[in-house]
NUFI-362099 format. One record per atom (N, C-alpha, C): x, y, z; atom name; residue in one letter. Coordinates in Angstrom, 3 decimals. Layout:
BEGIN
east: X&north: Y&up: Z&at: CA&aa: A
...
***
This chain:
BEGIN
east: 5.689&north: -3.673&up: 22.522&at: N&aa: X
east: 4.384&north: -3.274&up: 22.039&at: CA&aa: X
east: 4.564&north: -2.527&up: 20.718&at: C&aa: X
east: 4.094&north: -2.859&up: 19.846&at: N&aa: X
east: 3.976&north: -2.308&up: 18.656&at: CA&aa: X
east: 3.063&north: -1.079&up: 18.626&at: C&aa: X
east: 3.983&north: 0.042&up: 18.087&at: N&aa: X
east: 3.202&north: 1.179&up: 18.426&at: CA&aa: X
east: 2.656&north: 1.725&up: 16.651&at: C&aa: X
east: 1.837&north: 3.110&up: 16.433&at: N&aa: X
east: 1.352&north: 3.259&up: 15.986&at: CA&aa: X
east: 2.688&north: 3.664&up: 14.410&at: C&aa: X
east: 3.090&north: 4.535&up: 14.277&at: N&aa: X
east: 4.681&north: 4.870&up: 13.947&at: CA&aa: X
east: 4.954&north: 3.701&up: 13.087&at: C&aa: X
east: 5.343&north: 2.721&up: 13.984&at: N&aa: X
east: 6.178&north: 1.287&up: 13.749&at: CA&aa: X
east: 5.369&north: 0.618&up: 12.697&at: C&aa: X
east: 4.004&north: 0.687&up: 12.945&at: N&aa: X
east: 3.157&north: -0.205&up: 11.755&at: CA&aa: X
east: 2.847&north: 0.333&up: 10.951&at: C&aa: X
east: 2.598&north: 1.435&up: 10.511&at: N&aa: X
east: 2.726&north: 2.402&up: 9.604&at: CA&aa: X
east: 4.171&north: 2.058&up: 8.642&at: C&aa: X
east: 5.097&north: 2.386&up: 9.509&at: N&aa: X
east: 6.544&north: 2.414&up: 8.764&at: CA&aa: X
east: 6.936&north: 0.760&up: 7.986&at: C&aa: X
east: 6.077&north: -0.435&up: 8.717&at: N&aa: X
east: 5.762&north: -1.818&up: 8.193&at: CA&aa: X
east: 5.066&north: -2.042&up: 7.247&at: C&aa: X
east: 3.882&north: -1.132&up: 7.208&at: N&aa: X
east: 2.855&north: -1.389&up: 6.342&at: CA&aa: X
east: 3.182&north: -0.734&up: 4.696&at: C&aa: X
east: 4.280&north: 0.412&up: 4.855&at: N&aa: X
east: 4.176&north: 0.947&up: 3.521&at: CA&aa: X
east: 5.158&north: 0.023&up: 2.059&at: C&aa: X
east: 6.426&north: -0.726&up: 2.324&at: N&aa: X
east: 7.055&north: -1.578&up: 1.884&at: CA&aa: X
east: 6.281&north: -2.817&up: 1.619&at: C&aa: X
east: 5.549&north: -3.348&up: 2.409&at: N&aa: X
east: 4.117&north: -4.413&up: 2.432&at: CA&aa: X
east: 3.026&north: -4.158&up: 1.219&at: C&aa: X
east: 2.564&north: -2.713&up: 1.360&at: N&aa: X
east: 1.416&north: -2.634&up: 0.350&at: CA&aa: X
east: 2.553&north: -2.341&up: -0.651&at: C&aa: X
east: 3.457&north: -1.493&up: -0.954&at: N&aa: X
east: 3.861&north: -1.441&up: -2.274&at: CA&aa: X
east: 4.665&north: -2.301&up: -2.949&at: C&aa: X
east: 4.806&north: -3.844&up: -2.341&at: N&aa: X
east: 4.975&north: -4.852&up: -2.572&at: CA&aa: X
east: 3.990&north: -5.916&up: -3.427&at: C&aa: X
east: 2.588&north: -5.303&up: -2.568&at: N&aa: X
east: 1.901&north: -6.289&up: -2.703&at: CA&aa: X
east: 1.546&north: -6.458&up: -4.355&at: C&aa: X
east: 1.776&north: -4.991&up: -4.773&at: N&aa: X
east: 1.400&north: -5.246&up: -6.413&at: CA&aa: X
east: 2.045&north: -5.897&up: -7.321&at: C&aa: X
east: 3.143&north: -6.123&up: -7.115&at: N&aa: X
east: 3.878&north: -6.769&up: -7.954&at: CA&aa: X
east: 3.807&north: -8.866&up: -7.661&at: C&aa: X
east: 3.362&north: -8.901&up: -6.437&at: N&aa: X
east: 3.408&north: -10.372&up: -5.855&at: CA&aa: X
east: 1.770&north: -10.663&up: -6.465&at: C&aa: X
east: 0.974&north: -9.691&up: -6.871&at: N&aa: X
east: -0.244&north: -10.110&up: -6.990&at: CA&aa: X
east: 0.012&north: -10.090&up: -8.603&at: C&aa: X
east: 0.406&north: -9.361&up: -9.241&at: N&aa: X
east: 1.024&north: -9.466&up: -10.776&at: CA&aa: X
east: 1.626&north: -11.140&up: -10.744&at: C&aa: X
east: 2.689&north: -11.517&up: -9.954&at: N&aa: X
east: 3.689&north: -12.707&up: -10.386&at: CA&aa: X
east: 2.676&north: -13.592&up: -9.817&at: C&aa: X
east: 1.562&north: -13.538&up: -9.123&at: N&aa: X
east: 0.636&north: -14.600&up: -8.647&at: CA&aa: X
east: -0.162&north: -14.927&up: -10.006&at: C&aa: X
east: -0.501&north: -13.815&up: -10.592&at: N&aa: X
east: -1.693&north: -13.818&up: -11.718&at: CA&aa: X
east: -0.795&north: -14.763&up: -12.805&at: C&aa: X
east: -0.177&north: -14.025&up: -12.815&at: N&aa: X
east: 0.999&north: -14.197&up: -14.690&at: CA&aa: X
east: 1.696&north: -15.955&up: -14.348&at: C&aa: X
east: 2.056&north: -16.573&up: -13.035&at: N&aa: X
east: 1.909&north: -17.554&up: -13.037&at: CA&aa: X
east: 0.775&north: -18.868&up: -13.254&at: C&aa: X
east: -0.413&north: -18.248&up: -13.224&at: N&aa: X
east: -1.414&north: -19.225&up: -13.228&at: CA&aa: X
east: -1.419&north: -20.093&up: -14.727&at: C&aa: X
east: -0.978&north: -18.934&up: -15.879&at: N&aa: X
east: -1.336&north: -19.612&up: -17.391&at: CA&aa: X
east: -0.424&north: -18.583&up: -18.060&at: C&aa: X
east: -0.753&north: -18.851&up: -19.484&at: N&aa: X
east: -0.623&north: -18.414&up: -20.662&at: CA&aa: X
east: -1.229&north: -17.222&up: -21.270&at: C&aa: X
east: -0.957&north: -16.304&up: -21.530&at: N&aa: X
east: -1.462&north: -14.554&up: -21.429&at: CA&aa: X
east: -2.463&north: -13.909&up: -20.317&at: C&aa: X
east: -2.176&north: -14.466&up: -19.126&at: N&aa: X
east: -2.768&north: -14.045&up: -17.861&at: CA&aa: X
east: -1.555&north: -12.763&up: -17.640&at: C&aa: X
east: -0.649&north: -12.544&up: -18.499&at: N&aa: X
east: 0.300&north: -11.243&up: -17.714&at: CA&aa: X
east: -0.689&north: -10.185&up: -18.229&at: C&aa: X
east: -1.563&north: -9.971&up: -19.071&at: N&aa: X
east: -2.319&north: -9.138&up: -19.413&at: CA&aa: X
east: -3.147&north: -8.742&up: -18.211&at: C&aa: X
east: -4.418&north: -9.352&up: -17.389&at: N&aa: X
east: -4.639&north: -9.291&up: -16.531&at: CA&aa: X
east: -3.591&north: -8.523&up: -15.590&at: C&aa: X
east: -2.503&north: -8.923&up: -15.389&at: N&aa: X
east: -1.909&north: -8.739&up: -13.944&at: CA&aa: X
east: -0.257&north: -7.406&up: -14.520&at: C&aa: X
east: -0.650&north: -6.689&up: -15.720&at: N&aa: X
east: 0.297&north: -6.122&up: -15.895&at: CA&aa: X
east: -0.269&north: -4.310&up: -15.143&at: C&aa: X
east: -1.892&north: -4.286&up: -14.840&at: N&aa: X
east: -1.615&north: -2.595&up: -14.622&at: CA&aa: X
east: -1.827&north: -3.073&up: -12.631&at: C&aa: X
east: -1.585&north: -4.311&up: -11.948&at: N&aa: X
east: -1.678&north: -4.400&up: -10.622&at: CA&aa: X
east: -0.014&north: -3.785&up: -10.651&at: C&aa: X
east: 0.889&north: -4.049&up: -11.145&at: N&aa: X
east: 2.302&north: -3.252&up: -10.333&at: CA&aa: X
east: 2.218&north: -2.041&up: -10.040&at: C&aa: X
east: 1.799&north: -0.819&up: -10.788&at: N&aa: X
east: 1.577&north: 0.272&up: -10.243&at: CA&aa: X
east: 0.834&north: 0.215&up: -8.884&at: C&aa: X
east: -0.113&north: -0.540&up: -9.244&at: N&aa: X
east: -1.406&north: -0.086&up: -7.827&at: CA&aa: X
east: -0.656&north: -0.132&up: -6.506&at: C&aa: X
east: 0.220&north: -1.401&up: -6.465&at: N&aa: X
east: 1.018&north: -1.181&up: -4.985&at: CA&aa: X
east: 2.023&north: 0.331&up: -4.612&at: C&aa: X
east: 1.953&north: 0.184&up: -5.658&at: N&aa: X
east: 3.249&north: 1.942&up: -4.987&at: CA&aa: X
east: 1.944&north: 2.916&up: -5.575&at: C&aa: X
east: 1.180&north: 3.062&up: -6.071&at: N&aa: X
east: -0.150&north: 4.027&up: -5.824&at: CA&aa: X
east: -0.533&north: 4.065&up: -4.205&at: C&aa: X
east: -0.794&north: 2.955&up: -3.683&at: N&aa: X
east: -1.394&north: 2.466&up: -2.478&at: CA&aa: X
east: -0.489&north: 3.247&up: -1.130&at: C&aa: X
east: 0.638&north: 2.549&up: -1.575&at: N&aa: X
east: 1.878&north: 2.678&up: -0.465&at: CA&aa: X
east: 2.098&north: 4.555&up: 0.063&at: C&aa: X
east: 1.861&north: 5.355&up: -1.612&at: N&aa: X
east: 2.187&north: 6.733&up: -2.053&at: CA&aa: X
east: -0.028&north: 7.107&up: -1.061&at: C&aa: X
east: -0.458&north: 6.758&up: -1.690&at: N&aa: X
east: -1.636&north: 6.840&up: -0.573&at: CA&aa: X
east: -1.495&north: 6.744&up: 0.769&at: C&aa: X
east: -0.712&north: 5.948&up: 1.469&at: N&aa: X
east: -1.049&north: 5.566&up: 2.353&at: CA&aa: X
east: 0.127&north: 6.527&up: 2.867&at: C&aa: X
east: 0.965&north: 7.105&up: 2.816&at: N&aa: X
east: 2.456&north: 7.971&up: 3.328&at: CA&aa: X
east: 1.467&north: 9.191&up: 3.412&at: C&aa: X
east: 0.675&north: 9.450&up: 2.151&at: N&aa: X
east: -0.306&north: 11.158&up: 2.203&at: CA&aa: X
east: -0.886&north: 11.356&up: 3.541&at: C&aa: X
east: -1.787&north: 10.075&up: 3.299&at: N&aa: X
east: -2.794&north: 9.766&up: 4.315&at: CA&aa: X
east: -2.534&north: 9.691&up: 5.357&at: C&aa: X
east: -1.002&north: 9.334&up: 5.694&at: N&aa: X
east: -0.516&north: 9.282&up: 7.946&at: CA&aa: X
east: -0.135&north: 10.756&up: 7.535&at: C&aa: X
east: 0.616&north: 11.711&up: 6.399&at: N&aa: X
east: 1.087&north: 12.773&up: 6.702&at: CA&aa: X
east: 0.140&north: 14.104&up: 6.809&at: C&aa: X
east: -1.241&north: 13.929&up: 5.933&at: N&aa: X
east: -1.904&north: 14.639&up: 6.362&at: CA&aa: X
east: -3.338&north: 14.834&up: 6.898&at: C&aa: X
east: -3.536&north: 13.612&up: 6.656&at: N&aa: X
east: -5.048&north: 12.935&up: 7.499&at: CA&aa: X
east: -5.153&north: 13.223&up: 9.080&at: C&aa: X
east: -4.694&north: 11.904&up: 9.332&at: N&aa: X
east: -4.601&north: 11.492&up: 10.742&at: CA&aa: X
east: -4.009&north: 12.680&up: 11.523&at: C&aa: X
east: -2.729&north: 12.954&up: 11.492&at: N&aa: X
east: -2.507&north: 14.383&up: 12.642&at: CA&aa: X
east: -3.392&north: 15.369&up: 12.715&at: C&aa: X
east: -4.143&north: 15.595&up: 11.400&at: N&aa: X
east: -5.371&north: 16.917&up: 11.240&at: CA&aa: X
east: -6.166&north: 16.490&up: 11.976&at: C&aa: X
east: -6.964&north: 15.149&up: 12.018&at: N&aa: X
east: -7.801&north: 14.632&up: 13.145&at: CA&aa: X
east: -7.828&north: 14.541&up: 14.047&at: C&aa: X
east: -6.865&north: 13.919&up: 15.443&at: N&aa: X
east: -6.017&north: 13.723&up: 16.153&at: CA&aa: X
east: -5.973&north: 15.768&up: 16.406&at: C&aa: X
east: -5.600&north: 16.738&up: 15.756&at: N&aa: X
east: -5.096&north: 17.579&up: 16.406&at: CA&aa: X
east: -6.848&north: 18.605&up: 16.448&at: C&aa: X
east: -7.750&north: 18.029&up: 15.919&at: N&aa: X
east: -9.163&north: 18.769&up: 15.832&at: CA&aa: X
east: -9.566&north: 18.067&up: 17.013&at: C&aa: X
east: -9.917&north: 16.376&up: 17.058&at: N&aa: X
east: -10.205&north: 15.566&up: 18.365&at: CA&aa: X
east: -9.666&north: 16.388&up: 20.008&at: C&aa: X
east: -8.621&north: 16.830&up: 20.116&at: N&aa: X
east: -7.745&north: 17.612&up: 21.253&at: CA&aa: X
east: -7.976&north: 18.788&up: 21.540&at: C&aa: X
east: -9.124&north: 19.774&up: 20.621&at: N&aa: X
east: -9.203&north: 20.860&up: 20.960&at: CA&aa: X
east: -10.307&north: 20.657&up: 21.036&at: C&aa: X
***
């Protein structure tokens, strides 16, 4: 069973991947399409760096307000 932890720890290599595969998706289509697809590489490790904040200080704050 895939627990909560585990997909989290899946998901962050995934999104900060995804920017650069969505860059080499764009910049393949044509001829000065890397323009378009040159400020998506950051966004994935923006996302990934979001998403590490967000399990470290979101969710347990919720989770520990929900319990009391």
């Amino acid at each position: 069973m895939l627990e909560r932890p585990d997909a989290v720890l899946t998901l962050i290599p995934l999104v900060a991947v995804s920017g650069l595969a969505m860059r080499t998706l764009i910049a393949t289509t044509g001829i000065g399409t890397w323009l378009l697809g040159a400020p998506l590489a950051p966004v994935g490790y923006v996302a990934a760096l979001a998403l590490v904040f967000l399990e470290l200080l979101a969710w347990p704050v919720a989770e520990r307000i929900g319990e009391s």
